[in-house]
Backbone bond lengths (Angstrom), bond angles and torsions (degrees), N, CA, C in turn:
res aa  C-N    CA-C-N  psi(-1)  N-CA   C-N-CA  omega(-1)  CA-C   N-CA-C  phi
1 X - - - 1.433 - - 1.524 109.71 -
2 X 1.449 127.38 144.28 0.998 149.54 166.05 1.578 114.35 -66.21
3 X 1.281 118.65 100.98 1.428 125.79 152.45 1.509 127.18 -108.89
4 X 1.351 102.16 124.80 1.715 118.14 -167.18 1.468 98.18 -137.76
5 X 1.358 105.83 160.78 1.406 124.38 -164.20 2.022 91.86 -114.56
6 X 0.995 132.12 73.25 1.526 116.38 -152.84 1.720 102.08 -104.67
7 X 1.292 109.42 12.35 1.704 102.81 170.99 1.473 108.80 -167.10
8 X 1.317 110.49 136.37 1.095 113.72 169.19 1.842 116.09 -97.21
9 X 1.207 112.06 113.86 1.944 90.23 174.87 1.629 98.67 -116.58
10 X 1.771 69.80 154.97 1.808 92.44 -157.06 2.074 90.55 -124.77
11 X 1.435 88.95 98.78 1.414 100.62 -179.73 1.530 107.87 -69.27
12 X 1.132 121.20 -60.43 1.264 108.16 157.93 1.839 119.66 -128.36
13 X 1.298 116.95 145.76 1.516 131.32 170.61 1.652 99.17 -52.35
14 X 1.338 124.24 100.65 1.410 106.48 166.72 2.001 100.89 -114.06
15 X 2.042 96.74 176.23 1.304 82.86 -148.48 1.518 109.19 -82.66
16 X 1.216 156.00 -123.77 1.318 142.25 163.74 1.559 123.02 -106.78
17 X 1.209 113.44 120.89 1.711 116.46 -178.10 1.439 129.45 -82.09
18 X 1.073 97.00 51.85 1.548 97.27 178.67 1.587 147.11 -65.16
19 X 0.679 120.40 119.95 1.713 139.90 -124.11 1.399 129.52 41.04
20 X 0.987 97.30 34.72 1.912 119.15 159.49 0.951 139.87 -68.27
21 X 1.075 150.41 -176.60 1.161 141.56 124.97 1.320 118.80 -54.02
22 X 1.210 124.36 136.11 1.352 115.88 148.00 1.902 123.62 -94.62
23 X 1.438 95.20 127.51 1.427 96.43 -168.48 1.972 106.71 -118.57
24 X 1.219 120.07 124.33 1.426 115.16 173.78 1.741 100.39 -161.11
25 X 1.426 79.02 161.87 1.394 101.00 -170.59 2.156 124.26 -91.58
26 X 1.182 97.09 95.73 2.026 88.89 161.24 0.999 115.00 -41.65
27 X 1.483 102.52 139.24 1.188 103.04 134.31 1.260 120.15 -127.32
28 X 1.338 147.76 147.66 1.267 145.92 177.60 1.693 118.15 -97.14
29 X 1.073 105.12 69.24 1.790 129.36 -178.75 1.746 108.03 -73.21
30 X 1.029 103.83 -10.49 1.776 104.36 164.53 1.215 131.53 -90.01
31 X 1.398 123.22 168.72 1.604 103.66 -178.01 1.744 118.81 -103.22
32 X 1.598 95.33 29.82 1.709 111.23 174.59 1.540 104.34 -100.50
33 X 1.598 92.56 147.98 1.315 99.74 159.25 1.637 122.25 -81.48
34 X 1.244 120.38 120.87 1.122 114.85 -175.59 1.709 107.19 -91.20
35 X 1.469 123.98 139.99 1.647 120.58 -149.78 2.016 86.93 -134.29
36 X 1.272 114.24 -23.49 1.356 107.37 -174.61 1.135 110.29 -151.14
37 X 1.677 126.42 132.77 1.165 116.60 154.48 1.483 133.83 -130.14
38 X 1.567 131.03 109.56 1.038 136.57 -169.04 1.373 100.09 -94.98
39 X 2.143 95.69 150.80 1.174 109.95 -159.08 1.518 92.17 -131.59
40 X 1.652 129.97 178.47 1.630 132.40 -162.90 1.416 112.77 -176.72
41 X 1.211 123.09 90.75 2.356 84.36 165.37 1.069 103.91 -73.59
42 X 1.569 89.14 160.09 1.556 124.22 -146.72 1.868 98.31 -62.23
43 X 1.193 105.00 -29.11 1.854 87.30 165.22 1.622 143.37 -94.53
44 X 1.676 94.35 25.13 1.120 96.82 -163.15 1.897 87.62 -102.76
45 X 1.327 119.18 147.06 1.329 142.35 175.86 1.632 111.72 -59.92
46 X 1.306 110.84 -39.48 1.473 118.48 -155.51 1.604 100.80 -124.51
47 X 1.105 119.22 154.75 1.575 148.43 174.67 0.757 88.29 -78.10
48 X 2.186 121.10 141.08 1.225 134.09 165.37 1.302 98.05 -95.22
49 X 1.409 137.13 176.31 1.072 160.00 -131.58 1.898 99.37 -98.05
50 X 1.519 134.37 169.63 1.217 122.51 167.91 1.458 116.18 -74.93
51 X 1.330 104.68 137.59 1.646 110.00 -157.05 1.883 87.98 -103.09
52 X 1.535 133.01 -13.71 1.406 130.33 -151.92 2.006 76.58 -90.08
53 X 1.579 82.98 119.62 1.623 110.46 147.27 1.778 136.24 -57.90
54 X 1.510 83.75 5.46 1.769 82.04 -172.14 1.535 84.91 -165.66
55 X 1.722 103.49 173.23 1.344 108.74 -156.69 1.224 104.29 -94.81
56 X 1.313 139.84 -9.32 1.421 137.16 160.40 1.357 116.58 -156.36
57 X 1.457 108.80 143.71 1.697 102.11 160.67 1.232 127.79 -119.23
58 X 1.011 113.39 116.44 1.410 138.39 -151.67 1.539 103.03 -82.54
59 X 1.719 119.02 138.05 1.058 133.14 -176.34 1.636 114.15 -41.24
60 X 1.074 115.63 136.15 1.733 113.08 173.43 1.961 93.11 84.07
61 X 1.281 139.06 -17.25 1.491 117.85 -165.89 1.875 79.68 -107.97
62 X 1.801 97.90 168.52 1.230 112.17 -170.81 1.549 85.42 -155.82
63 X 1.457 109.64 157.80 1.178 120.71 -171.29 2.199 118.40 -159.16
64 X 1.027 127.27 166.49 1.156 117.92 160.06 1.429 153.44 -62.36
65 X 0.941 140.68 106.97 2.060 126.73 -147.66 1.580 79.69 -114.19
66 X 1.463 99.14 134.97 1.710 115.39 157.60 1.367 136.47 -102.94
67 X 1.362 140.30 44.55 1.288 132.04 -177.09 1.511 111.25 -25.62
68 X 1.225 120.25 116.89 1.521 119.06 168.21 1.583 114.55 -124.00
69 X 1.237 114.14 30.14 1.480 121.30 171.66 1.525 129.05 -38.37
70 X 1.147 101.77 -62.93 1.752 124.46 170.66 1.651 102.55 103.50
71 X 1.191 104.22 16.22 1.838 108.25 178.02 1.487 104.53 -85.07
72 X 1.204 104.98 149.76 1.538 130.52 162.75 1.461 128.63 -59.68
73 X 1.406 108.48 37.20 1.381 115.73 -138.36 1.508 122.38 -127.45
74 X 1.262 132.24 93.81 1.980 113.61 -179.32 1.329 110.74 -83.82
75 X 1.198 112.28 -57.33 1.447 120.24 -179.19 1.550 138.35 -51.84
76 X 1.398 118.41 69.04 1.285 141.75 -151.40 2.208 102.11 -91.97
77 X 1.405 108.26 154.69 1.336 98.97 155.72 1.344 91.92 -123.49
78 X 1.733 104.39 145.39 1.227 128.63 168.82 1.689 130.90 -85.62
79 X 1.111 145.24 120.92 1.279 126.24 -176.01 1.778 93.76 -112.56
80 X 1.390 114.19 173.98 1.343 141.38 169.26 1.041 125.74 -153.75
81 X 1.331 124.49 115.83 1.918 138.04 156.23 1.454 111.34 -70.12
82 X 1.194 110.17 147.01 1.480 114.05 174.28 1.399 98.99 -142.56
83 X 1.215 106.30 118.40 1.515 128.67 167.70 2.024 123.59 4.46
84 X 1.254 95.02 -17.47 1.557 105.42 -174.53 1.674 84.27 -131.08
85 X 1.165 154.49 72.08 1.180 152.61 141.10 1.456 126.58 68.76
86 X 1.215 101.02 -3.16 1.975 110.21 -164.55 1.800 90.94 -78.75
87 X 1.421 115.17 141.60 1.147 105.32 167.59 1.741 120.61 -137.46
88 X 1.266 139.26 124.60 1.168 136.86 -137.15 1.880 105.17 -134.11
89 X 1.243 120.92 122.26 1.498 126.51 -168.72 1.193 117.94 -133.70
90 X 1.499 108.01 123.11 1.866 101.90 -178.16 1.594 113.03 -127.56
91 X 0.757 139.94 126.45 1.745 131.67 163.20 1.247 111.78 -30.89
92 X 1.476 124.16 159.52 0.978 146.69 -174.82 1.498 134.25 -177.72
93 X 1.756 104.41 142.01 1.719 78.23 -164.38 1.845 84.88 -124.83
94 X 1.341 103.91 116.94 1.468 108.91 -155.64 1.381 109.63 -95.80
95 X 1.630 130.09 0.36 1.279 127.70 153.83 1.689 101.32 -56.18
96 X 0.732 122.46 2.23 1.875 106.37 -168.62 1.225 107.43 -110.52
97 X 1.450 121.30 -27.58 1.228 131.48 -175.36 1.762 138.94 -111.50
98 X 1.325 108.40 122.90 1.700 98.13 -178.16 1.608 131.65 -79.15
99 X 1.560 101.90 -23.77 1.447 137.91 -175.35 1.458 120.56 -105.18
100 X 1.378 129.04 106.94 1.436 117.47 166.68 1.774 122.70 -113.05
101 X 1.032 101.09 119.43 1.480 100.86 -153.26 1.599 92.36 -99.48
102 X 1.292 131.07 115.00 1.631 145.82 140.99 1.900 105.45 -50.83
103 X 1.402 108.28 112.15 1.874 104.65 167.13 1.684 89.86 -118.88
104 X 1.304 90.90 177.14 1.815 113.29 168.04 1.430 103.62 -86.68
């Protein structure tokens, strides 16, 4: 099966949080279970650790993600596991955004 990350929606443009937290919301709009999600800025070499607070998020549920890094940073890459091994990663520059929407 095909897993793709094919939209980002941006409920609202907010302005940039720098050395913040970054705080936004999943949603899981695909019909995978998503089981992990690792997070990075875009110059870092290596995957940070699983950032999902719970053991899966299940198609149709959406929930809160907390970046608490303390970096100066929007421009993140995202990765995703889905319950059967497929794993799917897009850039992102998450000061801009309140909403992250996972599709098939």
């Amino acid at each position: 099966m095909r897993f793709g990350l094919a939209s980002v929606l941006a409920a609202l443009v907010a302005t940039p949080a720098l050395a913040e937290d970054l705080v936004f919301t999943l949603v899981n709009d695909s019909s995978h279970t998503i089981v992990e999600m690792n997070v990075s800025p875009v110059d870092e070499e290596l995957w940070g650790e699983n950032i999902l607070t719970v053991d899966a998020v299940e198609p149709g549920m959406s929930g809160d993600v907390t970046i608490a890094d303390g970096l100066d940073v929007c421009e993140y890459d995202l990765r995703f596991v889905t319950d059967e091994g497929v794993e799917a990663s897009k850039t992102q520059n998450l000061c801009e955004i309140n909403t992250f929407t996972v599709n098939d």
